[in-house]
Structure formats: C-alpha cells, structure tokens
C-alpha positions as a Markdown table, in Angstrom:
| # | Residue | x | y | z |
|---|---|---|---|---|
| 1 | Unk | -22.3 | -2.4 | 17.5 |
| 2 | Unk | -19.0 | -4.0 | 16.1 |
| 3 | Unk | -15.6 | -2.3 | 16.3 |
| 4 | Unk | -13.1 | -2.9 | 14.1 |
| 5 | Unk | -9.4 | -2.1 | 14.9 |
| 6 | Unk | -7.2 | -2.5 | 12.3 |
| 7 | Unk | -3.1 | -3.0 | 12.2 |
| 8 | Unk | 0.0 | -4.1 | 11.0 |
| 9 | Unk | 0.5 | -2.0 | 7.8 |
| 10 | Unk | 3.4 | 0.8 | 7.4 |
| 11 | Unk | 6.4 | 1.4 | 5.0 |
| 12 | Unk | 8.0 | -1.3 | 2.8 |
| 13 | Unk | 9.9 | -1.6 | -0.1 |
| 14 | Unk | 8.2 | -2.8 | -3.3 |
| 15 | Unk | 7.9 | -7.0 | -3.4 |
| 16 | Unk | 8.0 | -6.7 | 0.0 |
| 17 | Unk | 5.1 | -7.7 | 2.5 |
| 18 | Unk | 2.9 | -7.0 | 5.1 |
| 19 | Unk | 0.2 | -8.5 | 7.2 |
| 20 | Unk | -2.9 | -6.2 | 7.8 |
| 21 | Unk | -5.2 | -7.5 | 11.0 |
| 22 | Unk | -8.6 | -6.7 | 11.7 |
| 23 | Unk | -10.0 | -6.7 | 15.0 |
| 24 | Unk | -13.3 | -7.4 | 15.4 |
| 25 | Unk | -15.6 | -6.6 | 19.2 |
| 26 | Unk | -18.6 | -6.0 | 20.3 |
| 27 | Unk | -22.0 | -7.9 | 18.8 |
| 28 | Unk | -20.3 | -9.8 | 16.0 |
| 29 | Unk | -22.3 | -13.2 | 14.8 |
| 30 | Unk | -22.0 | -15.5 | 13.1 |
| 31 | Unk | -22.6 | -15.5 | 9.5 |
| 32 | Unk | -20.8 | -12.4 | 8.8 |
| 33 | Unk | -18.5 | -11.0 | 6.1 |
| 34 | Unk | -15.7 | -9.3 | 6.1 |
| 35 | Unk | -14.2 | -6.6 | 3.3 |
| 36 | Unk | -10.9 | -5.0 | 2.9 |
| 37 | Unk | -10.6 | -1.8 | 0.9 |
| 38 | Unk | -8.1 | 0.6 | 0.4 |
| 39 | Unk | -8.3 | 4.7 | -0.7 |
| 40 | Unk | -6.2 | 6.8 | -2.0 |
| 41 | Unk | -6.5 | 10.1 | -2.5 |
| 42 | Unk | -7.3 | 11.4 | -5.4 |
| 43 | Unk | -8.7 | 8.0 | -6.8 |
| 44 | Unk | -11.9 | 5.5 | -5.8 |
| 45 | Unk | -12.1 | 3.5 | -3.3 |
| 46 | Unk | -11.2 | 0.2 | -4.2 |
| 47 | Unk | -12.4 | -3.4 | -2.7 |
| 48 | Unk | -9.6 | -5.4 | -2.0 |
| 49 | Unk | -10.9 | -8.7 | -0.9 |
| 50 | Unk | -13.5 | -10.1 | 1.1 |
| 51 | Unk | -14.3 | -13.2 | 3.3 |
| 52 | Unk | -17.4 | -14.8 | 4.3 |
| 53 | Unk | -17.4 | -17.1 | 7.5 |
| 54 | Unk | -20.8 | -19.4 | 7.6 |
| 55 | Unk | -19.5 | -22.6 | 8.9 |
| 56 | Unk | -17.6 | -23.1 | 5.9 |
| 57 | Unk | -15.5 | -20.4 | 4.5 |
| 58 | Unk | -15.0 | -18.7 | 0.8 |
| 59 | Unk | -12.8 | -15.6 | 0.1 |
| 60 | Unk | -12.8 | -13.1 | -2.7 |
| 61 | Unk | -10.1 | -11.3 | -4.7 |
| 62 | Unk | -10.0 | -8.3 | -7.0 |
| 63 | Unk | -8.1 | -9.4 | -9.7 |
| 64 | Unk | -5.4 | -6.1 | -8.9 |
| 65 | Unk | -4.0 | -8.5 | -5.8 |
| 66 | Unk | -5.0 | -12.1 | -6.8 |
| 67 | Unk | -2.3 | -14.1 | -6.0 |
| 68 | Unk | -0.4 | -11.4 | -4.0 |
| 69 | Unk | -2.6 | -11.4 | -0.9 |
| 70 | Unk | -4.4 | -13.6 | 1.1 |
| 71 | Unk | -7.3 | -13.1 | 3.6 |
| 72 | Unk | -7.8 | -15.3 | 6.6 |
| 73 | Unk | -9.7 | -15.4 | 9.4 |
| 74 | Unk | -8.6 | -16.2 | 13.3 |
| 75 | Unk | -11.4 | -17.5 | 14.8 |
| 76 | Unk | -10.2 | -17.8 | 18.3 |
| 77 | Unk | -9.3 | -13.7 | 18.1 |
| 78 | Unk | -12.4 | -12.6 | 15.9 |
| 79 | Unk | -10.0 | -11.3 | 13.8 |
| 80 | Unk | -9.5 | -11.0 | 9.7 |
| 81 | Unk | -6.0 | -10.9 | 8.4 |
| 82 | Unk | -4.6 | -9.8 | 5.0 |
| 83 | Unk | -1.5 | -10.8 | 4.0 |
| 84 | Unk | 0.2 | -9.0 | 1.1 |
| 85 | Unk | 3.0 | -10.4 | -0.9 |
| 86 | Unk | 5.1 | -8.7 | -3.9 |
| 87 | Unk | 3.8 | -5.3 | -2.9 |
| 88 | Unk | 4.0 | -3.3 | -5.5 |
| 89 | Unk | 4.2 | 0.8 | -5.4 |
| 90 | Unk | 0.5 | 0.8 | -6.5 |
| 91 | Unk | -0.3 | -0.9 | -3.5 |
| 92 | Unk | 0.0 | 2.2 | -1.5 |
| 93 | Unk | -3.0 | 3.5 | 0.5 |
| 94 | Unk | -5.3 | 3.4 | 3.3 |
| 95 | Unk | -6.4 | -0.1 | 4.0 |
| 96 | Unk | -9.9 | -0.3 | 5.8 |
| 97 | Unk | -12.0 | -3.4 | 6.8 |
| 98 | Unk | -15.8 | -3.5 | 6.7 |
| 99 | Unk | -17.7 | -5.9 | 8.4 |
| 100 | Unk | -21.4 | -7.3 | 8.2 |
| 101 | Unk | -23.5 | -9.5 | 10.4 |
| 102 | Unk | -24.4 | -11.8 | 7.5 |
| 103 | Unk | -23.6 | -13.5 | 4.7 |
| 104 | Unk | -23.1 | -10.8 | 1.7 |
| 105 | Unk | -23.9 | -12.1 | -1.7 |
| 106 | Unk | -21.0 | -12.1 | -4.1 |
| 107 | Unk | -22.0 | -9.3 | -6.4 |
| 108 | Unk | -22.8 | -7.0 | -3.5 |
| 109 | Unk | -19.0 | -7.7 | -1.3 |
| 110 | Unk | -17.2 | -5.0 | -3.6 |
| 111 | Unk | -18.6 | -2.0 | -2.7 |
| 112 | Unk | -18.1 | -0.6 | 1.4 |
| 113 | Unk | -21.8 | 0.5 | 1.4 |
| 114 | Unk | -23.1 | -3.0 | 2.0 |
| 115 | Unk | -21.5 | -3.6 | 5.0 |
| 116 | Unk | -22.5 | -1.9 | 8.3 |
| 117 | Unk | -19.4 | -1.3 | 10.1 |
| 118 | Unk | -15.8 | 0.1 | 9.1 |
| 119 | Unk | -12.4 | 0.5 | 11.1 |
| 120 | Unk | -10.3 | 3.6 | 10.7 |
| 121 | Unk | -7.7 | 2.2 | 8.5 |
| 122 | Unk | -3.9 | 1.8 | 8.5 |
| 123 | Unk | -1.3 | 2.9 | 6.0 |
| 124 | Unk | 0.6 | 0.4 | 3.6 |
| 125 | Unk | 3.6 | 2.3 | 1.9 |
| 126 | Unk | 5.2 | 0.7 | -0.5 |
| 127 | Unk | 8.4 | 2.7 | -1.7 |
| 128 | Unk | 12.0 | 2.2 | -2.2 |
C-alpha cells in the first residue's frame, strides 16, 4: 500500500500562488508516476499534471495550467510538489494526487483510473 497525504492549498487571491505537496509512504518504488487532479463539483474531474520518475524524469501539463504550474519531485521526502502561479478563479477546486508503481504511458496519465492510489485532496480557493 502507498499513502498519499496531500497539503499546502487554501484561499488566495486570483494571480496569486500556491504550492500543493504530496506525501508519499508506505511500498513506493521506483519507477512510478505521479498525477495531480482536481474536481469540482458539478463538473469532471480534470488531470492537472503528471510526473514520471524512472532515473531520469519527464512531466506533463494540461494545456489549462501550462506555464502556470509546475510539478516537481523531492526525492529525499518521497514527495511531489505542484506549484501554481497566476491562479486564476477557475483554478478553484479539490486538488488530489494519484500515484502508480510504474511508469504510466503518456496517453494513459490523464485519467485517475490508471493509477492505484489517491490522497484525500486539499482545497485551492482562488477568490478576491
């Protein structure tokens, strides 16, 4: 099993940011991949961005944050951060990470159900 703790969001004021971090314990290996999404009620989940470690590293965007945020990984804490620039109202929702024990092909990183562990989210506010 792999938890996944996730922090750092809460209320800010639009081109604002924020830095999301996900904790990751428990039987994580390496390669693995890691996914940010975000839901808001009312509307579909959306895949935010995604990062796969294998000795090197790539990272993915959806085109709604790319060049806004930035995922990064802390190897020495297991832990995944997104950091969100120019927040925008839109921006508002639950932000989860996902996690997977291997190395997810690019098609399949944008949707939650290919990865086998999720966190319980934090709340990013973005509101003046």
């Amino acid at each position: 099993q792999v938890q996944l703790v996730e922090s750092g969001g809460g209320l800010v004021q639009p081109g604002g940011s924020l830095r999301l971090s996900c904790a990751a314990s428990g039987r994580t290996s390496s390669p693995y991949t890691v996914g940010w999404f975000r839901q808001t009620p009312g509307k579909e989940r959306e895949a935010v961005a995604a990062l796969r470690w294998y000795g090197g590293t790539s990272t993915h965007y959806a085109d709604s944050v790319k060049g806004r945020f930035t995922i990064s990984r802390d190897s020495a804490k297991n832990t995944v951060h997104l950091q969100m620039n120019s927040l925008k109202p839109e921006d508002t929702a639950l932000y989860f990470c996902t996690w997977k024990n291997s190395r997810l092909i690019v098609s399949s990183l944008w949707s939650a159900e290919n990865y086998d562990y999720r966190g319980q989210g934090t709340q990013v506010t973005v509101s003046s």
